[in-house]
N, C-alpha and C positions, 0 to 999 in steps of 0.2 A: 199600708194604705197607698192606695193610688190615682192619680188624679187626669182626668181625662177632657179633656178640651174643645168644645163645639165650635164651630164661628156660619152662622146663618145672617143675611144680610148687613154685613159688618158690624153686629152683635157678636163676641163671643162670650159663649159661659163655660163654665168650670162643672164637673161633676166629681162625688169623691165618691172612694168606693173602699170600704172597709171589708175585709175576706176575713171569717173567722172558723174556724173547726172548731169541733165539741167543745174542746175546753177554752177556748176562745169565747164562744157563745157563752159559756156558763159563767166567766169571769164578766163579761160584759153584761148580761143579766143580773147579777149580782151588785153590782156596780149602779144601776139603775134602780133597783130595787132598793140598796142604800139608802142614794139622793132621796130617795121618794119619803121613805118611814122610818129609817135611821136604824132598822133591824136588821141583824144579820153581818156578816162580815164582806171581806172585798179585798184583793189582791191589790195592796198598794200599786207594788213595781208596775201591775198592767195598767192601771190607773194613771201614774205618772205618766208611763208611754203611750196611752191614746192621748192625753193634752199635751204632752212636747212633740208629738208626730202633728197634728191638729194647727196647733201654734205656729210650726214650722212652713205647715204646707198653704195655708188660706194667709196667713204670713198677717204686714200691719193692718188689715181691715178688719182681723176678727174682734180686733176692742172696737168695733162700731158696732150701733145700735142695730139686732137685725130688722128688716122691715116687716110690715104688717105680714098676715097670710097671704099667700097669692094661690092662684090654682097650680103654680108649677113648684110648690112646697110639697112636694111627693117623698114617699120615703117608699122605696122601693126595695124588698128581697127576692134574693133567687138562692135557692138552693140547688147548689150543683153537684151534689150529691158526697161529694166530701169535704166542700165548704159552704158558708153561710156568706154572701157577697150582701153588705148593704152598701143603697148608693142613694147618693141623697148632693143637694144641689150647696151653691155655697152659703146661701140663706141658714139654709138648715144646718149648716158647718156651723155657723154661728151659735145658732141655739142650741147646736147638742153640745158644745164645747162650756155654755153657760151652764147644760144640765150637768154636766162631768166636775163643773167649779161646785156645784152646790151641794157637791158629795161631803165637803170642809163642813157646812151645816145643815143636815138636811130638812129638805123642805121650803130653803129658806130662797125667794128669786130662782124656783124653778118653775119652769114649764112644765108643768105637772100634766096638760094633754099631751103636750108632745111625748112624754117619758113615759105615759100612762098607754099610749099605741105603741109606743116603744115593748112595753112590757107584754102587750096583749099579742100584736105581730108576732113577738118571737116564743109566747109560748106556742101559738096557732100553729107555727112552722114547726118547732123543736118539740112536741108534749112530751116525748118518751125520753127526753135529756132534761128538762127542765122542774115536769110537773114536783119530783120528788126530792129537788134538793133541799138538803140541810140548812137552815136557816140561823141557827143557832150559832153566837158570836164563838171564832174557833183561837 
């Protein structure tokens, strides 16, 4: 994960930017997929490591409430042909770190649109790695 720093009329904002390859994507899909219906399995350890990478980098403000929608709540992919970069602002660091907590129960205090673009986004980008995986608890 990496973190990238604008400053425009002495505003500055933060954007983050998560790189992930095939199985990268597919552990993070799964993972989303979890939170949402509680089916299915999910790679703890990668789990663990996007909320302590997460925690570490947006640091004490991620226990603040995020703010409403804004129009600069973008969630943005690029496929760079042998990874999957999303980048999304520190708002949105917020909330997907709340969708990541709600994997402990799913369903339960999650962003269910957020997670639900989440899903839809990266089958649209990935269909030939996504559409046929195994769901089934391993």
């Amino acid at each position: 994960m990496e973190v990238r720093e604008t400053a425009a009329c002495g505003i500055s904002q933060r954007e983050f930017v998560i790189e992930l390859d095939d199985d990268g994507l597919v552990h993070f899909y799964r993972i989303l997929l979890y939170a949402q219906e509680g089916i299915g399995f999910y790679e703890e350890d990668y789990l663990e490591d996007l909320k302590s990478q997460l925690s570490y980098i947006i640091g004490p403000t991620l226990e603040e409430e995020p703010t409403a929608n804004t129009a600069e709540d973008e969630i943005q992919w690029e496929d760079t042909g042998t990874l999957y970069a999303l980048s999304f602002n520190e708002d949105l660091a917020k909330k997907l770190y709340q969708v990541l907590l709600a994997v402990e129960h799913p369903g339960e205090n999650l962003d269910e649109k957020l997670n639900q673009k989440l899903l839809d986004q990266m089958l649209a980008m990935a269909p030939n790695t996504l559409d046929n995986l195994p769901t089934t608890n391993q």
